[in-house]
KEKE-3310 file (N, C-alpha, C; in steps of 0.2 Angstrom, whole numbers, plus 5000, padded with zeros to 4 digits):
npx = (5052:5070:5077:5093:5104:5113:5105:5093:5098:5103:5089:5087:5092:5088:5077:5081:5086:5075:5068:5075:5075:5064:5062:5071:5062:5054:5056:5062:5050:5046:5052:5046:5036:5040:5045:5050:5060:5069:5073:5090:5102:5102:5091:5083:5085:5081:5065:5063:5058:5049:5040:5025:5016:5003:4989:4976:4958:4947:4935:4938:4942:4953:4955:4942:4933:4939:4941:4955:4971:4981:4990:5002:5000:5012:5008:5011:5006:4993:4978:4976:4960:4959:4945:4937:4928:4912:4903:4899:4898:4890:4890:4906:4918:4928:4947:4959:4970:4981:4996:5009:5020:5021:5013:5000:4992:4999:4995:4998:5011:5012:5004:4992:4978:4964:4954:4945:4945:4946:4951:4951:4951:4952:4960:4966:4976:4994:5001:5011:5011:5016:5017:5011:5021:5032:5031:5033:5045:5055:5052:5056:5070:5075:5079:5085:5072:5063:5065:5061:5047:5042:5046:5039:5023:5026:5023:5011:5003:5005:4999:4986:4984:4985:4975:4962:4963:4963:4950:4941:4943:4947:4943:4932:4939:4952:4954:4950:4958:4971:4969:4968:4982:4986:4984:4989:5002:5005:5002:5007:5010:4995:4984:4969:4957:4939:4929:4916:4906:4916:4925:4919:4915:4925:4930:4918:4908:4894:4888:4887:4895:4907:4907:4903:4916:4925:4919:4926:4940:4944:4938:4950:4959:4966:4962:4956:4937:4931:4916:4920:4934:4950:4959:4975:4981:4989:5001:5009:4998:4988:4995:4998:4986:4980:4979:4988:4990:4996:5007:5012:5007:5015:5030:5030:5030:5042:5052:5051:5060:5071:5078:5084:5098:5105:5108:5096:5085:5079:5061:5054:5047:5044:5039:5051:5052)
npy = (5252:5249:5233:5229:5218:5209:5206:5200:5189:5182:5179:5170:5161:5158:5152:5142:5135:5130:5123:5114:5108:5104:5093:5086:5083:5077:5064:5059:5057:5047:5035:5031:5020:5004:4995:5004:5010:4998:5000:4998:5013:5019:5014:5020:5032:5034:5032:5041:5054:5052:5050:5055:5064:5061:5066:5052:5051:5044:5033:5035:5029:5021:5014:5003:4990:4983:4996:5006:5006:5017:5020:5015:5012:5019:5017:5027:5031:5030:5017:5006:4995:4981:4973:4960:4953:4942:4939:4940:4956:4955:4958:4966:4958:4962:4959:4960:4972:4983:4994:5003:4993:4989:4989:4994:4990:4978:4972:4979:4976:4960:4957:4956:4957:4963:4964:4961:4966:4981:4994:5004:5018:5014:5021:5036:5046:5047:5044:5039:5041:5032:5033:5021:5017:5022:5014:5001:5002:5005:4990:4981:4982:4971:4969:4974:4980:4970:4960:4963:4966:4953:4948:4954:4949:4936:4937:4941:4931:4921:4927:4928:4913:4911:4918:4911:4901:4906:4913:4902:4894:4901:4906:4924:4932:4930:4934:4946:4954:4948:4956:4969:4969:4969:4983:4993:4989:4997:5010:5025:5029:5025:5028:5023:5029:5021:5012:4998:4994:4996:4987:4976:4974:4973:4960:4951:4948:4952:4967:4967:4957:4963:4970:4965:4958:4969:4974:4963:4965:4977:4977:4968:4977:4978:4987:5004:5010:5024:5030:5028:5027:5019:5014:5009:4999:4989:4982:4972:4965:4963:4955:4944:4938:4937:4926:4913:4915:4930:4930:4923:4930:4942:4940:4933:4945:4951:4945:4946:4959:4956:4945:4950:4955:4966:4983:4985:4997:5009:5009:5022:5023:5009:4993:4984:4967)
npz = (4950:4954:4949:4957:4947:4956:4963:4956:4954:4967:4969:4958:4962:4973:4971:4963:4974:4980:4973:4970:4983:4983:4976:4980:4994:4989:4982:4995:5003:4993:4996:5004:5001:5000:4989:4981:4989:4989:4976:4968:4969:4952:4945:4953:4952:4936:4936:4945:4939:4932:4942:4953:4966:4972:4981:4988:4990:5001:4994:4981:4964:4957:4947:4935:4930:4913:4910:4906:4909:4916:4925:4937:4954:4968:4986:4999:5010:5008:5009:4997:4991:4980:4972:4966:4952:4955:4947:4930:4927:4940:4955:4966:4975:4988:4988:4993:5002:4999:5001:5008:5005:4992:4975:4964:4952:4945:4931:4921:4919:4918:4908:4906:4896:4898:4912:4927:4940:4950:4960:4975:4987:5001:5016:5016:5009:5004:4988:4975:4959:4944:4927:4913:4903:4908:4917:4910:4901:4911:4916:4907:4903:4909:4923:4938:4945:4939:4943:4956:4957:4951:4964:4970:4967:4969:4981:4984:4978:4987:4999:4994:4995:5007:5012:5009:5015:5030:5028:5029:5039:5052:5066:5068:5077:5077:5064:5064:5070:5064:5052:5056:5061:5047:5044:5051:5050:5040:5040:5047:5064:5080:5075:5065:5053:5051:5049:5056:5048:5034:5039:5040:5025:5020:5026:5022:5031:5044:5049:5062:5067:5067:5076:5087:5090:5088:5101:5111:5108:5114:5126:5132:5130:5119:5108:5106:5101:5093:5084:5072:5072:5076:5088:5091:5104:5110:5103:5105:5112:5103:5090:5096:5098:5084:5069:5063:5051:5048:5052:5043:5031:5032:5033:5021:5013:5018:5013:4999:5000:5006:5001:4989:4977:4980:4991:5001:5003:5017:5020:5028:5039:5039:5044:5055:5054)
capx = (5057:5074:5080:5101:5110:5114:5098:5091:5104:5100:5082:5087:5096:5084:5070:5083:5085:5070:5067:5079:5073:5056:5066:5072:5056:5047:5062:5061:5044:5043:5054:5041:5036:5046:5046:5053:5065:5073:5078:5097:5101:5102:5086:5077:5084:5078:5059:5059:5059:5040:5033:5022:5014:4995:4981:4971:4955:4943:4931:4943:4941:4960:4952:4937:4934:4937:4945:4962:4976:4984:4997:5003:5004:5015:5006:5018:5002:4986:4980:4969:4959:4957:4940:4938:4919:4911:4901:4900:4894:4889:4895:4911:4922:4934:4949:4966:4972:4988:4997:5016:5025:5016:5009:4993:4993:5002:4991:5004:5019:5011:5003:4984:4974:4956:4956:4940:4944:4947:4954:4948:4955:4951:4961:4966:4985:5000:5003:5016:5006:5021:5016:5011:5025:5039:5036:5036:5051:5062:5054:5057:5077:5075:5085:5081:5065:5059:5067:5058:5040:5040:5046:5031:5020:5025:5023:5002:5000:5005:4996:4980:4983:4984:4968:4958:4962:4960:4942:4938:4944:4949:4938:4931:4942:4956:4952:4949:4966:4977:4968:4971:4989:4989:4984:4993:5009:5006:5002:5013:5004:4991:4976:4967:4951:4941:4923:4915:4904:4920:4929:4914:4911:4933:4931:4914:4905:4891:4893:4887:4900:4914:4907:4903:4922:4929:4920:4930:4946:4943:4939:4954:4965:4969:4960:4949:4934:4924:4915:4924:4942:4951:4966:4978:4983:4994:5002:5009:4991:4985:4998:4995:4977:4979:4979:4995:4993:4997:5016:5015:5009:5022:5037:5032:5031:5047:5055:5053:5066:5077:5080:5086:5105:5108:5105:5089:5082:5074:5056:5049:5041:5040:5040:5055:5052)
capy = (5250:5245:5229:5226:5211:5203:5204:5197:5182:5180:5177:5166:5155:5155:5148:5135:5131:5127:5118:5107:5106:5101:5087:5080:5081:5072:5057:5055:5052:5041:5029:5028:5014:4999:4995:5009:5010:4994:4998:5003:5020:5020:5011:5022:5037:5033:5031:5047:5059:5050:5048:5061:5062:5060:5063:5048:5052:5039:5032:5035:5023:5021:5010:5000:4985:4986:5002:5006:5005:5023:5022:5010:5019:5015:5020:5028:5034:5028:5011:5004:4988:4977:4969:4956:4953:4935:4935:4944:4965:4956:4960:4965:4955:4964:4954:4961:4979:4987:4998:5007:4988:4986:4994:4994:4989:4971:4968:4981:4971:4952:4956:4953:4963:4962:4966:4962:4968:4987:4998:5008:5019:5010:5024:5042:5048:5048:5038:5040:5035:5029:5030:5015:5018:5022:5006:4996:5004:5000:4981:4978:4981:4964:4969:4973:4982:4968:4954:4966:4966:4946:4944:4955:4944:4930:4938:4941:4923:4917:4932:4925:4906:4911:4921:4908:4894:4910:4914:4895:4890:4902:4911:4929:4936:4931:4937:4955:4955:4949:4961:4975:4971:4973:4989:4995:4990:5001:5013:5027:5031:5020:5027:5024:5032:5012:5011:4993:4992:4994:4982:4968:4972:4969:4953:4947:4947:4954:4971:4967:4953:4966:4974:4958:4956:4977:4975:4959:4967:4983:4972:4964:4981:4978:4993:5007:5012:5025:5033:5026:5028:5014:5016:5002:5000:4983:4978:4966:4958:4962:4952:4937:4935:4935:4919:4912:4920:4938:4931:4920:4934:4946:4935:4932:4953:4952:4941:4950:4962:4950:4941:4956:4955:4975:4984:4987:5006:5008:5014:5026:5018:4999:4987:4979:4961)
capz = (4955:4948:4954:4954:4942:4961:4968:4951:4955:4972:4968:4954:4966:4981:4966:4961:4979:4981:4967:4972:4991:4980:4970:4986:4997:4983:4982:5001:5001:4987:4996:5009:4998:5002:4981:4979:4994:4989:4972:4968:4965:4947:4944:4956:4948:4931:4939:4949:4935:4930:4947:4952:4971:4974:4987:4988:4997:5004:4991:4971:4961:4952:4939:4935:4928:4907:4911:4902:4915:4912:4927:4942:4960:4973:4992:5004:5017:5008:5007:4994:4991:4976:4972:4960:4952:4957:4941:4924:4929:4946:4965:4965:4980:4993:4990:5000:5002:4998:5005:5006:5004:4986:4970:4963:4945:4942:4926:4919:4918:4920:4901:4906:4888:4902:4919:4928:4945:4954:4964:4978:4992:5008:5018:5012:5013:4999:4983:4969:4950:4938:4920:4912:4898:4910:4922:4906:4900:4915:4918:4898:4903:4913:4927:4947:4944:4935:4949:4962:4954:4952:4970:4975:4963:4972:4990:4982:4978:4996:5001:4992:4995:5014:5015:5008:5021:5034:5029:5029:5044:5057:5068:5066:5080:5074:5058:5063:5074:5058:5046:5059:5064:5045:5043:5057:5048:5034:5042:5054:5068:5081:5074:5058:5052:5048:5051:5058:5040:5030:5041:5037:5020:5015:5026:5020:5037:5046:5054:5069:5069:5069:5081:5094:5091:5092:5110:5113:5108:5117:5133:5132:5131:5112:5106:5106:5095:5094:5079:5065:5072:5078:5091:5094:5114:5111:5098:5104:5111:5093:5087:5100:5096:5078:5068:5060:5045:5050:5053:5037:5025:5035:5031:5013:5010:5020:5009:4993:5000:5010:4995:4984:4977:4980:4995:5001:5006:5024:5021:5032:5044:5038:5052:5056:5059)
cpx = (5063:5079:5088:5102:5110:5109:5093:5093:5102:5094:5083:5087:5092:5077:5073:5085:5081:5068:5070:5077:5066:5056:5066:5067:5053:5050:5061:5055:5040:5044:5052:5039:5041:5048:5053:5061:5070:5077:5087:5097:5099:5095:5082:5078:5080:5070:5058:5058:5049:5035:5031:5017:5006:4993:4979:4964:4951:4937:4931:4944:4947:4958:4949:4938:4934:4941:4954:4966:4981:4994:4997:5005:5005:5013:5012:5012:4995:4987:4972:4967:4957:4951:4940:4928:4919:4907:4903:4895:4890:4892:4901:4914:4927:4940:4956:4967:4981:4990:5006:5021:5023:5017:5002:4995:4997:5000:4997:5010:5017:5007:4994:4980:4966:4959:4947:4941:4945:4948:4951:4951:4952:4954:4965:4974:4989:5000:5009:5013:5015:5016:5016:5018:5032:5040:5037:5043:5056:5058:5057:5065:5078:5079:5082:5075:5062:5059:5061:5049:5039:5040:5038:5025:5018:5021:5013:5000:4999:5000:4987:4978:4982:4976:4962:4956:4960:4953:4938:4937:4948:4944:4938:4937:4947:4961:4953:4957:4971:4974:4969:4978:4992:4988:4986:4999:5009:5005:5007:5006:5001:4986:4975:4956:4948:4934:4923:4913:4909:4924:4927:4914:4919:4934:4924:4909:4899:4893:4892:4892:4907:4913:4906:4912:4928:4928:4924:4937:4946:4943:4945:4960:4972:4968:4957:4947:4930:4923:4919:4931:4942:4959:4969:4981:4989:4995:5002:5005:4990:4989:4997:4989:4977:4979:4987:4996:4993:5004:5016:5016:5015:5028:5037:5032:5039:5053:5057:5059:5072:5080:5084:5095:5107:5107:5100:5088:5078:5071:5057:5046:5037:5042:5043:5053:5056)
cpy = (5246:5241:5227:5220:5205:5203:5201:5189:5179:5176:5171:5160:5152:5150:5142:5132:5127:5121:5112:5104:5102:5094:5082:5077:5076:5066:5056:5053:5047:5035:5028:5023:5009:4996:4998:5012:5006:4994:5001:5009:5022:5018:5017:5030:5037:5033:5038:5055:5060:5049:5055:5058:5063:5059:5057:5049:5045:5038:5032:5029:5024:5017:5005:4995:4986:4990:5000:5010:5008:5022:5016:5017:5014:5019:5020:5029:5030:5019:5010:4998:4987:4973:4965:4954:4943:4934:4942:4949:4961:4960:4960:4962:4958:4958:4956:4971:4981:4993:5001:4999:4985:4993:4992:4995:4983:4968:4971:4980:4962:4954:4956:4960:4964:4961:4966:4965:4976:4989:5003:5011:5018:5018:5030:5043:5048:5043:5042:5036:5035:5030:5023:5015:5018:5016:5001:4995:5001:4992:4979:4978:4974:4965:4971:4976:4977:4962:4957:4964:4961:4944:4947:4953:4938:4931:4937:4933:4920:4921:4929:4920:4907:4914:4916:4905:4899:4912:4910:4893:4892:4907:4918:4935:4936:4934:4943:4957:4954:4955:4969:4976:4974:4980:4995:4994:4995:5008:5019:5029:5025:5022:5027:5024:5023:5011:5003:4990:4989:4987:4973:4969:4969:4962:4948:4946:4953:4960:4971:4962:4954:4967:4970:4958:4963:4977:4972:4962:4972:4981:4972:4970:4983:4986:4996:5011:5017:5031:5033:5030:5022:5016:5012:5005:4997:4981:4974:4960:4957:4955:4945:4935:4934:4929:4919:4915:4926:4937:4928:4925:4942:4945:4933:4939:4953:4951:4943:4958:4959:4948:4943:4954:4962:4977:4987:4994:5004:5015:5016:5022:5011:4996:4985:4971:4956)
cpz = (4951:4953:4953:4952:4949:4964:4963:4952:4961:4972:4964:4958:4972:4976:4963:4968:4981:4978:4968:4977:4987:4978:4977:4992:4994:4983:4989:5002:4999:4990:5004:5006:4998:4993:4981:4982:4992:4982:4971:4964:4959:4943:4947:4951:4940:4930:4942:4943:4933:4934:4953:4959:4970:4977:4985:4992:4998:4998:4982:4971:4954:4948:4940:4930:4919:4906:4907:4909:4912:4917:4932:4948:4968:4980:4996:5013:5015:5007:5003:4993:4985:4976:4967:4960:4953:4950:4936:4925:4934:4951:4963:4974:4984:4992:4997:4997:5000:5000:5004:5005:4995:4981:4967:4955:4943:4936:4920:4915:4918:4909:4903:4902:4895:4909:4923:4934:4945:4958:4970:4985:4998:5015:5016:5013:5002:4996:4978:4963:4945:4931:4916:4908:4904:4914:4915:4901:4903:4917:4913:4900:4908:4920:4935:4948:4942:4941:4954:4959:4954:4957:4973:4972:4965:4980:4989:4980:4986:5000:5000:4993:5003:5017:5014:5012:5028:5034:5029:5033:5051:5058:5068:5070:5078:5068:5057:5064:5066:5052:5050:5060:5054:5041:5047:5053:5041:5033:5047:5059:5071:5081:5068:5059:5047:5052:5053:5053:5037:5030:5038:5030:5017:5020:5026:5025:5037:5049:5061:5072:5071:5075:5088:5096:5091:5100:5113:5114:5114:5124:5135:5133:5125:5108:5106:5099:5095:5088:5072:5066:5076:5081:5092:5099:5115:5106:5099:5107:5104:5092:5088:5097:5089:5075:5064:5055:5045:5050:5045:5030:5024:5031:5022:5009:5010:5016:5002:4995:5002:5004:4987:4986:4979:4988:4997:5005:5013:5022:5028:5038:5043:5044:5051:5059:5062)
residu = (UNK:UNK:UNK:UNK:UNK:UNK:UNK:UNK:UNK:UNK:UNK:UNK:UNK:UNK:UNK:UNK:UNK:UNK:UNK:UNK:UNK:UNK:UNK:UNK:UNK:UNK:UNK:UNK:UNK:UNK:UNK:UNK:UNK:UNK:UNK:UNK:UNK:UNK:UNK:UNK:UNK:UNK:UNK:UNK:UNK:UNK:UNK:UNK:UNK:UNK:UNK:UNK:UNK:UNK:UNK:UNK:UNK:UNK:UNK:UNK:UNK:UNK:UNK:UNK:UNK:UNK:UNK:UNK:UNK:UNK:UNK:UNK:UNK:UNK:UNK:UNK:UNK:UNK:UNK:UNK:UNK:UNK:UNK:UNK:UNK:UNK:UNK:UNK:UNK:UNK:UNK:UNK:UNK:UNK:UNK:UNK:UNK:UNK:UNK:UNK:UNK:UNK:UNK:UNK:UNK:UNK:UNK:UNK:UNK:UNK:UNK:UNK:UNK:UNK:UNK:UNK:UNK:UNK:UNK:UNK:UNK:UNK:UNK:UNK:UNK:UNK:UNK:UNK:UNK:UNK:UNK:UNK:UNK:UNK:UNK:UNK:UNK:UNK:UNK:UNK:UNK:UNK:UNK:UNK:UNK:UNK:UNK:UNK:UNK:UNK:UNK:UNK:UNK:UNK:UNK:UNK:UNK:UNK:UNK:UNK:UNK:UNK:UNK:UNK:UNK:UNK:UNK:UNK:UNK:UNK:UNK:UNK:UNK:UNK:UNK:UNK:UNK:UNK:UNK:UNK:UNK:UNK:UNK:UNK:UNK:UNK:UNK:UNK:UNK:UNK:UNK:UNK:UNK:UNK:UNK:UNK:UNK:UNK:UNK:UNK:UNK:UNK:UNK:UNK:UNK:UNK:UNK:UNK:UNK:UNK:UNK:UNK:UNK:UNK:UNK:UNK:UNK:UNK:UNK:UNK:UNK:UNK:UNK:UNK:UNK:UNK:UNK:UNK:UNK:UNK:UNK:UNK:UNK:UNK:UNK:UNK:UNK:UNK:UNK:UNK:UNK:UNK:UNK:UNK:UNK:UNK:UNK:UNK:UNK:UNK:UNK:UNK:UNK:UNK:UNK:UNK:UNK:UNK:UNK:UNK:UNK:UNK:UNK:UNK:UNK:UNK:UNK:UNK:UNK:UNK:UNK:UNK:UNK)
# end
């Protein structure tokens, strides 16, 4: 079959169109990431050339404790949880999850040679891994890439000094509501796949504890459960019933964009507060 010069070229051009429609789907995406959203053009383009999409499923272990810390990945759909060990090769500790407002890797760029904590996908969905070499590349130029990563450094300390006084001193129900309003924001959609177990083992509880306080909800018209899906009804009961710190750690994520001299990108579906 002999095919002509312009139907050689036609074809060429439908394969570079695409190409390109594959460049731009992968860039819209990425900046489901609110990170990633908020950097200026020129910064983000110098990152999109190295970041590379990724399933996450339910249960990957992005890196172990010891482990050599190959890439940093920005969630746009998946979210995953941080553990830290209570002693040396003991129990490892559920501490906070992450999700499309974050990245997963700060050890990266903070300089820490030992790393006793890890990684785990809590809910399955989209990430973007960065190269360890190209994020330290663009933070080494000192510039908004590098402002952005300490604000959102700062956001995980408040984030960490809030939850402690929350696990110490406000009751269990409150506790699930703020841990659900925030995985609901990280989230599109009001349902997430999010058994009873999981919920006790990343807030240190009983699971019959969750589950005394899913029937409470559920009563109430906040939520429904059944077989390890979880529906939200009311956000804005959820919201009501949560404790203070659901707005405080809100407002300190927030803040790492607010705070930005350029202009900030609108993820995908981040909750307007």
């Amino acid at each position: 079959m002999i095919v002509s010069s312009k139907l050689r070229k036609r074809r060429r051009h439908g394969h570079m169109q695409m190409a390109r429609t594959q460049i731009l789907d992968a860039s819209a995406t990425a900046k489901e990431n609110r990170l990633l959203a908020a950097l200026p053009k020129a910064a983000y383009r110098r990152l999109l050339p190295d970041l590379e999409p990724t399933t996450l499923q339910v249960g990957d272990a992005l890196f172990h404790p010891a482990g050599k810390l190959q890439y940093a990945y920005f969630p746009t759909s998946a979210i995953v949880t941080l553990s830290y060990g209570l002693e040396e090769g003991g129990v490892m500790a559920k501490a906070w999850p992450v999700g499309r407002e974050g990245l997963v890797g700060i050890s990266l760029f903070l300089g820490s040679p030992k790393r006793d904590n890890r990684a785990d996908v809590q809910i399955a969905g989209l990430a973007f891994r960065l190269p360890a070499a190209a994020l330290l590349t663009e933070f080494k130029r000192a510039d908004t890439f590098q402002h952005l990563l300490l604000r959102y450094v700062f956001a995980l300390v408040t984030q960490a000094s809030q939850l402690g006084l929350c696990n110490h001193y406000h009751p269990i129900e409150r506790r699930v509501c703020r841990f659900l309003s925030r995985v609901f924001d990280r989230v599109s959609g009001n349902e997430v796949a999010l058994t009873q177990e999981r919920i006790a083992e990343l807030l240190g509880v009983r699971r019959a504890t969750i589950q005394q306080a899913a029937l409470q909800l559920q009563s109430g018209g906040i939520i429904e459960y059944q077989r390890g899906h979880i529906k939200l009804i009311s956000r804005k009961k959820l919201e009501a019933r949560s404790c203070v710190c659901d707005a405080i750690i809100r407002r300190a994520f927030q803040a790492v964009f607010e705070q930005a001299n350029w202009p900030v990108g609108n993820a995908t579906g981040a909750k307007q507060c």
